[in-house]
VEXLOBA-533469 format. One record per residue: x, z, y negated of N, C-alpha, C in turn. Coordinates in pm, whole numbers, plus 50000, padded with zeros to 5 digits. Layout:
residues N
XZYXZYXZY
...
end
This chain:
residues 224
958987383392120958867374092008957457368192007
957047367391913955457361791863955577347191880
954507341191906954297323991873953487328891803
953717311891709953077308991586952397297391586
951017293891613950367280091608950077274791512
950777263291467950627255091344950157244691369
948797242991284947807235791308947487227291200
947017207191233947147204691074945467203991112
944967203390958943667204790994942947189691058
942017185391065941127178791150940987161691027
940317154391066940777141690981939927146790882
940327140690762939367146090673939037129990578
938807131390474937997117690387938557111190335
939847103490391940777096690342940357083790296
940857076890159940157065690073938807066590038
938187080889966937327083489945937087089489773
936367094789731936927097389602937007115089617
936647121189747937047130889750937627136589869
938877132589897939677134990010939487146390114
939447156490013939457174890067938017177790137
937977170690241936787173590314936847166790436
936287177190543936297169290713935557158890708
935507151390775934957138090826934057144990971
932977140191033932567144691136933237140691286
934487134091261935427132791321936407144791354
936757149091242937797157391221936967174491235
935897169691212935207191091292934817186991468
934897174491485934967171991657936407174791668
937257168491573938537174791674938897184291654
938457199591547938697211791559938197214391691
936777209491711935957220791770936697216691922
937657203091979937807202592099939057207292128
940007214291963940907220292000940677236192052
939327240291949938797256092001938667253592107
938247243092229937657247492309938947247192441
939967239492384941107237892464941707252792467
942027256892343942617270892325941937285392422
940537279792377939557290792507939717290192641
939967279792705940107276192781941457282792867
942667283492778943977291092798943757302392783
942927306292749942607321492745943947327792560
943187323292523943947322092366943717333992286
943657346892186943097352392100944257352992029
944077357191889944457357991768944767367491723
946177375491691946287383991626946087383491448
946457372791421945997370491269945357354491275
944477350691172944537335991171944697333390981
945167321190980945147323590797945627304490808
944507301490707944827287190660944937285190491
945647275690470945817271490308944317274590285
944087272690108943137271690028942367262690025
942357251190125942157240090070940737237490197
939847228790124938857228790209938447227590324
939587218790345939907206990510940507215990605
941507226890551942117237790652941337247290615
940867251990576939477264890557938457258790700
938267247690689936477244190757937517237790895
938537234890900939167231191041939607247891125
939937254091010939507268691112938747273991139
937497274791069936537279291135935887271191266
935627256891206935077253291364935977252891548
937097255191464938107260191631937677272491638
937397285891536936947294991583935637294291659
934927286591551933587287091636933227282591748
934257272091796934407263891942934747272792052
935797284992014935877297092110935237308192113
934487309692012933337320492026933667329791947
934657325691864935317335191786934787339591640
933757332191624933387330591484933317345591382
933487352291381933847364691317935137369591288
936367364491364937397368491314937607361291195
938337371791113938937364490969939567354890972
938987347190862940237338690828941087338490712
942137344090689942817349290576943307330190502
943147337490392943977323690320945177322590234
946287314690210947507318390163947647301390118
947627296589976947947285889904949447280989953
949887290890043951777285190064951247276390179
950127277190243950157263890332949617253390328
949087250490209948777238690079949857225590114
949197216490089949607201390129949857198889995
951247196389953952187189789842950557179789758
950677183189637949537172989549950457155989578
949577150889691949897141089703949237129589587
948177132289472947287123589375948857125689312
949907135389255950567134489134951817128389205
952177131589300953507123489386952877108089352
951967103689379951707089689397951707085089248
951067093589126951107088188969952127087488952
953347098388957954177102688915955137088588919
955317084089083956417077489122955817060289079
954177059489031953517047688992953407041988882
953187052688772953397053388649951767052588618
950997060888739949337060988684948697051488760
949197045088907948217036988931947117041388998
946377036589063944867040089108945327039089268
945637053889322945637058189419944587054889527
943237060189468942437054689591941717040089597
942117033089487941767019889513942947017289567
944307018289557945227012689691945127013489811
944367025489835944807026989967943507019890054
942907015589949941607008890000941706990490052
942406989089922942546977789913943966973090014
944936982490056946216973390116946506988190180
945936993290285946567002290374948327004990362
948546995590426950376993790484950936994290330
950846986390236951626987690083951357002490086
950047005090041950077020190002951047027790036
951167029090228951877039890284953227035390244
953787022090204955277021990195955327026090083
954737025789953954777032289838955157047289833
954147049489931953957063189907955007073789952
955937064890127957267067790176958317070290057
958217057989986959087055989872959137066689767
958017071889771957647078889620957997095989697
957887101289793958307112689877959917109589855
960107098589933962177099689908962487102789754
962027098789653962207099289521962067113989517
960777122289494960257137589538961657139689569
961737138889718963037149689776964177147589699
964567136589648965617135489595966017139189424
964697147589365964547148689257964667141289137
963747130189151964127116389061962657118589023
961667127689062960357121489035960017133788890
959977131288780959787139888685958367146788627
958317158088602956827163088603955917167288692
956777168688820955807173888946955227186288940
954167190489033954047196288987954617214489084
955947208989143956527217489232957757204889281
958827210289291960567204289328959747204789478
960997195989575961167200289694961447208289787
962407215589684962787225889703962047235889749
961237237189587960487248789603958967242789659
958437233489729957587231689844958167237789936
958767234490052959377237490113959427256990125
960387259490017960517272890001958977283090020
957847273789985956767283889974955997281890126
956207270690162955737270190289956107277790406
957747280090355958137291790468958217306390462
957747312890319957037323490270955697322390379
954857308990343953737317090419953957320590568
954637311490627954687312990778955357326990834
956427330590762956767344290761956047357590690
955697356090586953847364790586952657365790688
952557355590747951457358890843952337363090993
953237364090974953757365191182954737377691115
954987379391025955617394690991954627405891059
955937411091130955317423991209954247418591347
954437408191410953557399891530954927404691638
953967411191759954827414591834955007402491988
955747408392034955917403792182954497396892204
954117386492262953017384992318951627378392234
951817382192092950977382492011951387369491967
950257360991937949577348391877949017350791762
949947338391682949417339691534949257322091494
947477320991421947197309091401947107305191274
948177296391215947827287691126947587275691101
946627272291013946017260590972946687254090859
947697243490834947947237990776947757220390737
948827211590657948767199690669950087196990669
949947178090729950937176490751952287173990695
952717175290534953687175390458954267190090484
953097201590493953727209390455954417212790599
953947213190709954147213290868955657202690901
955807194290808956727188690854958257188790824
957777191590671958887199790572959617213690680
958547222290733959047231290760959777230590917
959397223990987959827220391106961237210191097
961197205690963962637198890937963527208690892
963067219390804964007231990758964447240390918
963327238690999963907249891132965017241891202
964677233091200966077228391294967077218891192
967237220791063968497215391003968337205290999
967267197990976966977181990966967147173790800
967997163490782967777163590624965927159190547
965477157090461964427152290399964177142590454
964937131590484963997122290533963397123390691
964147130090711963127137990851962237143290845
962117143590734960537155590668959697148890636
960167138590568959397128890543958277119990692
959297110790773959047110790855957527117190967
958417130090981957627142191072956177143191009
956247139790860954527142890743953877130190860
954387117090854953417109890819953267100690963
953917109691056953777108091210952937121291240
952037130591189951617141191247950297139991243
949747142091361947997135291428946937146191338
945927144591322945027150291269945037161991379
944967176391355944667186091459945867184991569
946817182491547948357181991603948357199091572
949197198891699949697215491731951267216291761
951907225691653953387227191657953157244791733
953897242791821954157256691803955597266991818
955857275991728957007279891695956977296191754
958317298491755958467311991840959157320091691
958287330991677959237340391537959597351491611
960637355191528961297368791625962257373891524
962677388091466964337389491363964237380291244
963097379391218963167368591046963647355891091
963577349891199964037332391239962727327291330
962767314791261961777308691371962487299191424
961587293591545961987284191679961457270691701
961547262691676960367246991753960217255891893
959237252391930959037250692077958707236192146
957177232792045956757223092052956287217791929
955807205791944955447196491828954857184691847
954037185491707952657172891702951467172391855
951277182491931950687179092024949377178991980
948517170692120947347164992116946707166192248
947017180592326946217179192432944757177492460
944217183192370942457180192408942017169592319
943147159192299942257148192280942777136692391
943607143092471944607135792599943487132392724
942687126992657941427121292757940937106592730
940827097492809940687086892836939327084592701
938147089792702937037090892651937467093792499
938887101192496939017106692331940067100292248
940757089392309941637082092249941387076992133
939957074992059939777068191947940127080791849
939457094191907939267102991801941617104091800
942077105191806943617103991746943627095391629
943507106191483943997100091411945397105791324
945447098291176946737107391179946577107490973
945227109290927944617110390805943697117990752
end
């Protein structure tokens, strides 16, 4: 049976006017997860991250932290982070997302809890994807990239944390608000890793943070 490393990407520009981008925080904590992974003596039978800028540039610099910088990085939109700008209009009726989260941290995030339970529960109209079918595409990709990964073989993906959490609540039978939850407890550069084998996957582990499990790196843990 294959493991599958699910990876969320690195902190990126949260309360900014353009979110989808690392912070020089968040390519330090790729690059100290590449170097943890090298370290285990790690290689890659496939690697493939969402479309999105923050998991594109959080895989490369873990590649580049192991020396890997030439292997591909395939990309697949199924490991795309739920449009959290239209969850937040949707359930607001248009308010100004990144001036909230500027102005009142803690409101924001309870809003925003609020406005996900609504999502899962299909009350939120005009999205631009059900829960359902989030969910559903997220576990398309994870089974596209580890299809056909044998015994032994390591397969790395780069995701975020809605979509990582959704799916780790679908593997073990957890309802939505466990999904919920699991999103908005998951560390920047947190490592799940799952065992695929016969079309089923496994938890093994989850949300870890070993190479930032250093006295010196406690600030860099974030979870944005």
């Amino acid at each position: 049976m294959a493991m599958v490393l699910l990876v969320r990407h690195g902190q990126a520009a949260f309360g900014t006017e353009h979110y989808d981008r690392l912070s020089d925080q968040g390519r330090q904590q790729a690059r100290w997860l590449g170097e943890y992974l090298a370290a285990r003596g790690l290689r890659f039978r496939t690697v493939v991250a969402g479309t999105l800028a923050r998991q594109r540039d959080t895989a490369a610099e873990l590649l580049s932290a192991m020396a890997l910088p030439e292997l591909p990085i395939q990309t697949d939109a199924g490991l795309n982070e739920y449009d959290g700008e239209a969850l937040y209009a949707r359930f607001t009726g248009g308010a100004d997302q990144r001036a909230h989260q500027v102005r009142d941290f803690r409101d924001y995030w309870r809003i925003f809890r609020e406005a996900m339970k609504a999502w899962s529960e299909d009350r939120l109209a005009q999205m631009p994807e059900t829960w359902a079918q989030f969910g559903e595409r997220v576990r398309s990709a994870v089974d596209t990239a580890s299809a056909g990964a044998s015994r032994e073989e390591v397969v790395l993906l780069v995701s975020s944390g809605g979509a990582i959490g959704r799916l780790v609540a679908d593997i073990v039978a957890a309802p939505a608000s466990t999904a919920i939850e699991l999103n908005l407890q998951f560390r920047n550069t947190g490592v799940c890793e799952l065992i695929a084998g016969g079309g089923a996957l496994r938890l093994l582990s989850y949300n870890n943070v070993p190479h930032l499990d250093h006295p010196d790196r406690r600030q860099a843990i974030t979870f944005a």
